[in-house]
C-alpha positions as CSV (number, residue, x, y, z in Angstrom):
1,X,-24.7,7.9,-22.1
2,X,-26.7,10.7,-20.5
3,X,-25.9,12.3,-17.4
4,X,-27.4,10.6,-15.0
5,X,-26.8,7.3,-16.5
6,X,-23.4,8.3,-16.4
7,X,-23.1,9.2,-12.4
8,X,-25.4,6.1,-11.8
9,X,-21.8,3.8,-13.8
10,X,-19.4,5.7,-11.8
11,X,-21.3,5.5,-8.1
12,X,-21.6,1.3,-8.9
13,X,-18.0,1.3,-9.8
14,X,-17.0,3.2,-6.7
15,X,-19.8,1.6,-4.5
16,X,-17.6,0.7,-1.4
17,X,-15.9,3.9,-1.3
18,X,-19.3,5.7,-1.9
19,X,-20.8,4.1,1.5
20,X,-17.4,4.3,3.1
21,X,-17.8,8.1,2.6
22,X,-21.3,8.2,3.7
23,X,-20.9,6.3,6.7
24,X,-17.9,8.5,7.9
25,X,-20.0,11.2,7.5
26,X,-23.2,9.6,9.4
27,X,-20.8,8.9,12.1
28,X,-19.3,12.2,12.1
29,X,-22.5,14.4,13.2
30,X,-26.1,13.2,14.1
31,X,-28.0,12.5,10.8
32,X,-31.9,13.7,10.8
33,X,-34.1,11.2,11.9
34,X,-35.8,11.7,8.4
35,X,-35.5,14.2,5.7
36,X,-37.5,14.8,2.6
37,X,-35.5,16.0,-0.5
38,X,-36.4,18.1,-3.2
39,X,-34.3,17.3,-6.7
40,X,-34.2,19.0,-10.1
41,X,-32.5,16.6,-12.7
42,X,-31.5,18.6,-15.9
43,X,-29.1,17.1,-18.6
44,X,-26.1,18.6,-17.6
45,X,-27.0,18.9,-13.5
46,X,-28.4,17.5,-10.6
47,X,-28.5,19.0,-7.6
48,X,-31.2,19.3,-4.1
49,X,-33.2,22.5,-3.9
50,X,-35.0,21.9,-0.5
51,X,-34.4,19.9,2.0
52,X,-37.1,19.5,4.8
53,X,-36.1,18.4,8.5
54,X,-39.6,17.5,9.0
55,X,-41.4,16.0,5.7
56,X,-45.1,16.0,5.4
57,X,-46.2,13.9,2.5
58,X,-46.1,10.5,3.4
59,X,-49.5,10.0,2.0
60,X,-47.5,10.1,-1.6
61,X,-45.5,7.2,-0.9
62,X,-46.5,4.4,-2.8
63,X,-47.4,1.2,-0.5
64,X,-44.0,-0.7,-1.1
65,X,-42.4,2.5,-0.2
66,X,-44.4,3.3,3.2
67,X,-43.1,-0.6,4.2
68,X,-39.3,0.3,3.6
69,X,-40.3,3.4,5.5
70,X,-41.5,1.1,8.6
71,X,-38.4,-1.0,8.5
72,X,-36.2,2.0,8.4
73,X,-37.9,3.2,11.4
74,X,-38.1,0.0,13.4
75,X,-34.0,0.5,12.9
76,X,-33.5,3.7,14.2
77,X,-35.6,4.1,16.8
78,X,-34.7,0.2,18.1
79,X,-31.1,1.5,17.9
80,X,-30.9,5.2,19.3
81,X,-34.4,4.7,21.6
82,X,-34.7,0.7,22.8
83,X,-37.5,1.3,25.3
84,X,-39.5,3.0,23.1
85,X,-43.0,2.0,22.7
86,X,-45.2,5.2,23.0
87,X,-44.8,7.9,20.3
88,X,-46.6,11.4,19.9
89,X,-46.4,12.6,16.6
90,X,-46.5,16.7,17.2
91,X,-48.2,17.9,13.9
92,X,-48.9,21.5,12.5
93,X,-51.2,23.3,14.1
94,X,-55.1,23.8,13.2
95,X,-54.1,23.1,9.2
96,X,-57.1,22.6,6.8
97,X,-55.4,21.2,4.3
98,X,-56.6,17.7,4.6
99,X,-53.8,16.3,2.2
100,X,-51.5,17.5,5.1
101,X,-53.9,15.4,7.7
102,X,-53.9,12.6,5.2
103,X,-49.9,12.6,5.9
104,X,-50.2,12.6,9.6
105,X,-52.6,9.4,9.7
106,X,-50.6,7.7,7.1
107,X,-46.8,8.1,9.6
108,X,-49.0,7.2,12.6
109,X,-49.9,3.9,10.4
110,X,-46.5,3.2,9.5
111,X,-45.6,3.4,12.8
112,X,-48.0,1.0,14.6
113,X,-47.6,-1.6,11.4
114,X,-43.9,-2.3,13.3
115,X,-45.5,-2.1,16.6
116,X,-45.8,1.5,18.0
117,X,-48.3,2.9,19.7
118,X,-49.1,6.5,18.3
119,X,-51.2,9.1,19.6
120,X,-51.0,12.8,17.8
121,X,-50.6,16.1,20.2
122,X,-51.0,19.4,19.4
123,X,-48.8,22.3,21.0
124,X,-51.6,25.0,21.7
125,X,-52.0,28.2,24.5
126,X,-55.7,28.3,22.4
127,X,-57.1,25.0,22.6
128,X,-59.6,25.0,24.9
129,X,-60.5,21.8,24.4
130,X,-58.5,18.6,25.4
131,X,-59.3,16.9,21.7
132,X,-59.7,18.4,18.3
133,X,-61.2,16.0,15.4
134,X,-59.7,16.4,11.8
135,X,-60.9,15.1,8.8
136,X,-58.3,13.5,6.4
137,X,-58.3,13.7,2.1
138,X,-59.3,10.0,2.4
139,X,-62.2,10.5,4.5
140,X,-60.6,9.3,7.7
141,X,-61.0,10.9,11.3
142,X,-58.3,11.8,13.5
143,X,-58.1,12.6,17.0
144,X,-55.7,15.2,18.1
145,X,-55.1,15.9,21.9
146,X,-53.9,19.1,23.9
147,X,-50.4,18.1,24.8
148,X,-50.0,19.5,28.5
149,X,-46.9,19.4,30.9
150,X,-46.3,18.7,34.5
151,X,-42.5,19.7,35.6
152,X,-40.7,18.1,33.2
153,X,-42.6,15.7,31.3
154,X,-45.6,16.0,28.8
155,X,-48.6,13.8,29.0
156,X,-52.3,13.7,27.0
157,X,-55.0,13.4,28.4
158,X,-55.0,9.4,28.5
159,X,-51.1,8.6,27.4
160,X,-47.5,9.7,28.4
161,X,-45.0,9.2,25.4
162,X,-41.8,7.8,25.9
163,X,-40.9,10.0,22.9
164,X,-42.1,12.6,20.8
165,X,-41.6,12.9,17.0
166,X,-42.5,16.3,15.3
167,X,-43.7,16.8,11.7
168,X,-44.2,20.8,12.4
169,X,-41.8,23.0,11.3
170,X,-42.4,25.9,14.1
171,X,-41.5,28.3,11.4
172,X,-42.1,30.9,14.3
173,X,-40.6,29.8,17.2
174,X,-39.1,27.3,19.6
175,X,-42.0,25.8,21.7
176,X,-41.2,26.3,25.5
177,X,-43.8,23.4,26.0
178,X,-41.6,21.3,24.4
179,X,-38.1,22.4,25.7
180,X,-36.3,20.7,28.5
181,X,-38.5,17.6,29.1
182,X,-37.3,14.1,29.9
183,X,-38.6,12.6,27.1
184,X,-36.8,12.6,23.5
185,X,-37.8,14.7,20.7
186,X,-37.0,13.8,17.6
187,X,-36.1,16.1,15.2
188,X,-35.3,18.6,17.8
189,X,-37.5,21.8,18.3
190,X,-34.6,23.8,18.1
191,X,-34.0,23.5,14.2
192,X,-37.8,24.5,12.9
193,X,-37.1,27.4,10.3
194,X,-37.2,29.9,13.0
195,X,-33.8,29.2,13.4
196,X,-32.8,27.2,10.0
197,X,-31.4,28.9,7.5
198,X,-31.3,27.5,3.7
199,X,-27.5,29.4,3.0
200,X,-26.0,27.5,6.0
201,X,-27.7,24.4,4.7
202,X,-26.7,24.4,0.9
203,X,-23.2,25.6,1.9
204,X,-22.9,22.1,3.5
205,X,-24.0,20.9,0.7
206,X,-21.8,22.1,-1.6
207,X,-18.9,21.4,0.6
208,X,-20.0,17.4,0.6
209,X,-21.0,17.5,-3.0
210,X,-17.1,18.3,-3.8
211,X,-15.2,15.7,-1.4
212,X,-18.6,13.2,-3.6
213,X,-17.5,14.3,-6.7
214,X,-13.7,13.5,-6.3
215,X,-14.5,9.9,-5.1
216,X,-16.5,9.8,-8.4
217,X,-14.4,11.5,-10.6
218,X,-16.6,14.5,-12.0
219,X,-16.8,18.1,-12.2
220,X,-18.0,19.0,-8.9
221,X,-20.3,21.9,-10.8
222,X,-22.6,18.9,-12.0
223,X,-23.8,18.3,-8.4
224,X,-23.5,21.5,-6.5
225,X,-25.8,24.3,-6.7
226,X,-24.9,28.1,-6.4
227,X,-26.5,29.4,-3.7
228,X,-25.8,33.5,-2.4
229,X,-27.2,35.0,0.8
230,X,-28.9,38.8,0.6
231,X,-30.1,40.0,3.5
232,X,-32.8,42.5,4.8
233,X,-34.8,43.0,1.6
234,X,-38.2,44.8,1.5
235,X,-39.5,44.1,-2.1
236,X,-41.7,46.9,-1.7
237,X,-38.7,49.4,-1.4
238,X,-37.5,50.1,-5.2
239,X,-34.1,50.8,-3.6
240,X,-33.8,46.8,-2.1
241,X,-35.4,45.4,-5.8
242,X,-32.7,47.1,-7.2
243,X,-29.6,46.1,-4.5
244,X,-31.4,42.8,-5.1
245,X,-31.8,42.7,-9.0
246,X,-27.7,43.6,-9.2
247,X,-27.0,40.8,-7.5
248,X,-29.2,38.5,-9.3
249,X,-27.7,39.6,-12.7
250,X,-24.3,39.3,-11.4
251,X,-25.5,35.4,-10.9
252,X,-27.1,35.3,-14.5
253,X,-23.6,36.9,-15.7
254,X,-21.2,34.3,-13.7
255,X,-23.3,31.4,-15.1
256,X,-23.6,32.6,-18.5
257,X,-19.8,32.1,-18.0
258,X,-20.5,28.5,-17.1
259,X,-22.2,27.6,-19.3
260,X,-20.2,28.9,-22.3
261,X,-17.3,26.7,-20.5
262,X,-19.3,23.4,-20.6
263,X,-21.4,24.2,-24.0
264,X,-24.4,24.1,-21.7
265,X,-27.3,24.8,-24.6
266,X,-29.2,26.5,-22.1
267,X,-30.1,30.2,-20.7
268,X,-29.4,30.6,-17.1
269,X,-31.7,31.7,-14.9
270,X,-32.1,31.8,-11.2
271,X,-35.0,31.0,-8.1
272,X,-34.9,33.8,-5.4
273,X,-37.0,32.6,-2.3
274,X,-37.1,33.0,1.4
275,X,-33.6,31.8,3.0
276,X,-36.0,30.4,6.1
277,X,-39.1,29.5,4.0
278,X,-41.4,26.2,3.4
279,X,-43.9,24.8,1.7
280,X,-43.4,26.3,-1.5
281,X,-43.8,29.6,-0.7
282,X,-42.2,33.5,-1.4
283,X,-40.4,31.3,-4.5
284,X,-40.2,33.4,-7.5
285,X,-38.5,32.4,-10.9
286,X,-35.9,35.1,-12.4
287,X,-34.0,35.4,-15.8
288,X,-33.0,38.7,-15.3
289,X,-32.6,41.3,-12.6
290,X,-35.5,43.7,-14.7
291,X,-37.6,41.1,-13.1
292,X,-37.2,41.4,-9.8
293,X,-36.7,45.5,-10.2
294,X,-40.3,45.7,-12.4
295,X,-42.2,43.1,-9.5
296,X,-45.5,44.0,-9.6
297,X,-48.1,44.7,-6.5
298,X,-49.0,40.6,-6.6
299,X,-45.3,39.3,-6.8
300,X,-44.3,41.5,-4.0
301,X,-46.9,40.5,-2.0
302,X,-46.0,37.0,-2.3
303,X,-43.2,37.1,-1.7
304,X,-43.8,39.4,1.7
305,X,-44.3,36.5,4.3
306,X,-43.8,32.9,4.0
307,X,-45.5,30.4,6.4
308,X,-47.4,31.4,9.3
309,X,-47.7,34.6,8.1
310,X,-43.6,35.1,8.3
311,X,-42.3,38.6,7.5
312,X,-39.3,37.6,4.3
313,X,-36.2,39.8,4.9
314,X,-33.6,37.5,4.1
315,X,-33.4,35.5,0.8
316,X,-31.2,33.4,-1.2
317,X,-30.8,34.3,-5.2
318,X,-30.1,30.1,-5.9
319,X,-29.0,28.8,-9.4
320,X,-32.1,27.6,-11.6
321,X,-32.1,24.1,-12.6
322,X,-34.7,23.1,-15.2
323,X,-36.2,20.1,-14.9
324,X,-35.7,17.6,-17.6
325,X,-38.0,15.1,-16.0
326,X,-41.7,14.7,-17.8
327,X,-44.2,11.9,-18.0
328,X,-46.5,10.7,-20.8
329,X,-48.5,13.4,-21.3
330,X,-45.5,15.9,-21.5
331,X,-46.1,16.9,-18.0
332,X,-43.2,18.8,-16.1
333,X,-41.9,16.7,-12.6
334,X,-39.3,16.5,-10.2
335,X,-37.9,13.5,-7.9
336,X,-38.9,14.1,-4.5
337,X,-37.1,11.9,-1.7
338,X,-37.6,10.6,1.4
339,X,-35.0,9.2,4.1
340,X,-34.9,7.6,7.4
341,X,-31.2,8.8,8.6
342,X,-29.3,8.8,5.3
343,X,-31.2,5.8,4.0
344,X,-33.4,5.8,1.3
345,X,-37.1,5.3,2.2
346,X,-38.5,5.8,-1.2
347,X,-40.2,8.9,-3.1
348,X,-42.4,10.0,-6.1
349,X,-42.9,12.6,-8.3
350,X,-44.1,16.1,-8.2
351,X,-45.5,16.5,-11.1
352,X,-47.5,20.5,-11.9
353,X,-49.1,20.8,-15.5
354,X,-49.6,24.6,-15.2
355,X,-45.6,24.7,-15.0
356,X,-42.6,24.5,-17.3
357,X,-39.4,23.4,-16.4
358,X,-38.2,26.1,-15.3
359,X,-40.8,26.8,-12.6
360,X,-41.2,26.0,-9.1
361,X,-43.5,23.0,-9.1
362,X,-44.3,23.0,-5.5
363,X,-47.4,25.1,-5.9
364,X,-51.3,25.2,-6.8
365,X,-51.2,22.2,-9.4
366,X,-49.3,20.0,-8.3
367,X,-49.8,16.5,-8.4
368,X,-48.0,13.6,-7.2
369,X,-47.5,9.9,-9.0
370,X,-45.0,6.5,-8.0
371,X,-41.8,7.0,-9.1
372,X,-42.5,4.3,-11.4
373,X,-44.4,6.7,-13.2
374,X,-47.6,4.7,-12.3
375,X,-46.5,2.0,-14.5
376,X,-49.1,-0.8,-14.3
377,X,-48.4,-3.2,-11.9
378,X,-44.9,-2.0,-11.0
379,X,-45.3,-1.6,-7.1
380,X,-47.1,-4.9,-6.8
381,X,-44.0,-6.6,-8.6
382,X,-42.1,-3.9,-6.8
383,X,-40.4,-2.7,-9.5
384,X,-40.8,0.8,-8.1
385,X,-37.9,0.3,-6.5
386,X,-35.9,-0.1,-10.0
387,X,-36.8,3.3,-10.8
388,X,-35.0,5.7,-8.8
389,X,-31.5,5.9,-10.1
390,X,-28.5,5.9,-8.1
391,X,-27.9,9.4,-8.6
392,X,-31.4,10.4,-6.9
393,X,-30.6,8.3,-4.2
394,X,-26.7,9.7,-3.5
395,X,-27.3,12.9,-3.8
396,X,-30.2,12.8,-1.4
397,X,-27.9,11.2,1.0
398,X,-25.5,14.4,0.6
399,X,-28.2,16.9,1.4
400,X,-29.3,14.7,4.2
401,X,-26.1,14.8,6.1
402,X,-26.0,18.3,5.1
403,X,-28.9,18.7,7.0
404,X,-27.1,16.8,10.3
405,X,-24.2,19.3,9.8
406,X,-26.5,22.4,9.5
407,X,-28.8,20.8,12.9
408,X,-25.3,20.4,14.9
409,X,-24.4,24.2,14.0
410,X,-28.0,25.7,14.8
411,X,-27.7,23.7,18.3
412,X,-24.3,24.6,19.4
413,X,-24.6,28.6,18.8
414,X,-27.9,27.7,20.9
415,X,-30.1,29.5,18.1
416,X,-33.5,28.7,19.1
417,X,-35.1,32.1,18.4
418,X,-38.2,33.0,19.9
């Protein structure tokens, strides 16, 4: 029995207690309205990387998928927000990437399939305009309005939400626009990655994973991920590269150790990467700290800024998990999942051929396929659904609420830094 056949026996045998745990939890501290999840599923490990508070990529969702998305939303926003009927979705801003636009139109569908009506606003000082017109990967057009404000409510030009749902990350800052109105927003504006921080989030994590894998009866190690904080690094100062190459080998060291324990066939090596990044980006892959001391002029400069053009001075050195997930053609992949709350919407795979399994895979190459592995005919019998393993699913769950616990810290120490 392989690992995650193994976790998938023990969370069916301990089902009941499993959602008992998970709905204390959900109760405990205000779940994300949604969540995307990035896994890596090795043979001895499985554990999130990334967890995004406000997922593009709902254009990868195959169709059985998007309609357990729509019900999941009809639930929660019937539940928390009963009068709701108008929704702005508040997107990135002035993106070309028409894959991203090809997301936005695809959420605004789900939502009016259950009845919504959806406009999309844009938060812009620059707009000079009151609509902007983008063009989506599918050929579609969408109409994006200046979202303006009168005391304390926001308007368009020809609608007034009764609530605003935001699929941009504000990886800069806090939106005053958007602060102190009377209508929800959902995520709040508060926890974009100006004020998120990826340490805080997996140390969460990690904290759930353990109380998880006691109800299951595992070693905790198989589920957690090691994730250590370094501050204020310039990768073009040979000083930090070395401060930061000691600590990465004292990681490649302390897992060697690990792995010895467990007769893990496998040599350890780690991701370093922005502690308040997205989208792929300032990820590097290390299996030793001569690496990250001999970074040439292109790696440093990539990993310089993140997002929006983002100066990196914090980063996280984060265990390496290699992927052990490929498809017919020998292709490298990992599970990527989506949630409404800390249920399970549905997912795909991120699959990259110019990648190994050792390798970030969200990057140029990248492709995306059903979890089904496109296996004819299995979303219209809906056998996509069959395919992701109860260990995908749980452990999601986890880094979901991690992400409520890491939302209600940000909040209360009022971090919304402009």
């Amino acid at each position: 029995m392989d690992l995650l056949e193994e976790i998938h026996q023990r969370i069916i045998e301990r089902s009941q207690e499993v959602e008992g745990w998970i709905e204390k939890h959900s109760r405990r501290v205000r779940v994300p309205l949604y969540t995307s999840v990035d896994l890596r599923a090795s043979s001895y490990k499985i554990a999130p990387v990334d967890t995004n508070v406000f997922p593009a990529g709902f254009n990868n969702l195959c169709p059985v998928f998007r309609e357990r998305t729509a019900a999941l939303f009809k639930d929660y926003f019937h539940r928390n927000y009963p009068y709701v009927q108008n929704i702005l979705i508040v997107p990135e801003l002035l993106t070309r990437n028409l894959y991203y636009w090809e997301n936005i139109f695809v959420l605004k569908t789900i939502l009016e399939s259950v009845g919504f009506k959806v406009e999309i606003g844009l938060v812009s000082d620059e707009m000079r305009d009151d609509v902007i017109k983008f063009r989506t990967a599918g050929g579609k057009e969408l109409r994006c309005y200046k979202i303006r404000r009168k005391e304390d409510q926001v308007f368009i030009s020809h609608f007034v939400p009764d609530l605003l749902l935001i699929n941009n990350d504000f990886s800069l800052k806090c939106p005053e626009i958007l602060k102190n109105i009377r209508q929800p927003v959902d995520p709040p504006v508060e926890i974009g990655w100006h004020s998120r921080r990826k340490n805080i989030h997996f140390e969460f994590y990690n904290n759930l994973a353990v109380e998880l894998a006691k109800i299951l009866e595992i070693d905790p190690w198989i589920i957690t991920v090691e994730t250590v904080l370094e501050r204020d690094i310039d990768f073009d100062s040979e000083q930090d590269r070395n401060r930061l190459a000691d600590k990465v080998d004292l990681m490649i060291d302390m897992l060697e150790n690990e792995y010895k324990r467990r007769k893990v066939e496998q040599k350890p090596f780690v991701f370093v990467k922005s502690n308040s990044g997205t989208y792929g980006m300032a990820v590097i892959s290390v299996s030793s700290g001569e690496e990250i001391r001999k970074l040439n002029a292109e790696g440093r400069k990539r990993m310089r800024v993140t997002k929006s053009g983002k100066p990196v001075r914090d980063v996280v050195i984060q265990e390496g998990i290699p992927t052990s997930i490929k498809d017919t053609n020998n292709v490298v992949g990992e599970p990527v999942v989506y949630l409404v709350e800390a249920k399970v919407a549905g997912g795909f795979l991120r699959l990259n051929r110019e990648k190994t399994e050792f390798d970030n895979l969200n990057t140029r190459g990248m492709e995306f396929v059903c979890i089904s592995f496109g296996r004819e005919g299995a979303c219209e019998r809906k056998e996509c659904e069959g395919f992701f393993p109860a260990a995908y699913q749980v452990v999601s769950r986890v880094a979901s609420i991690a992400a409520g616990y890491e939302i209600e810290k940000v909040i209360k120490e009022g971090a919304c830094r402009d």
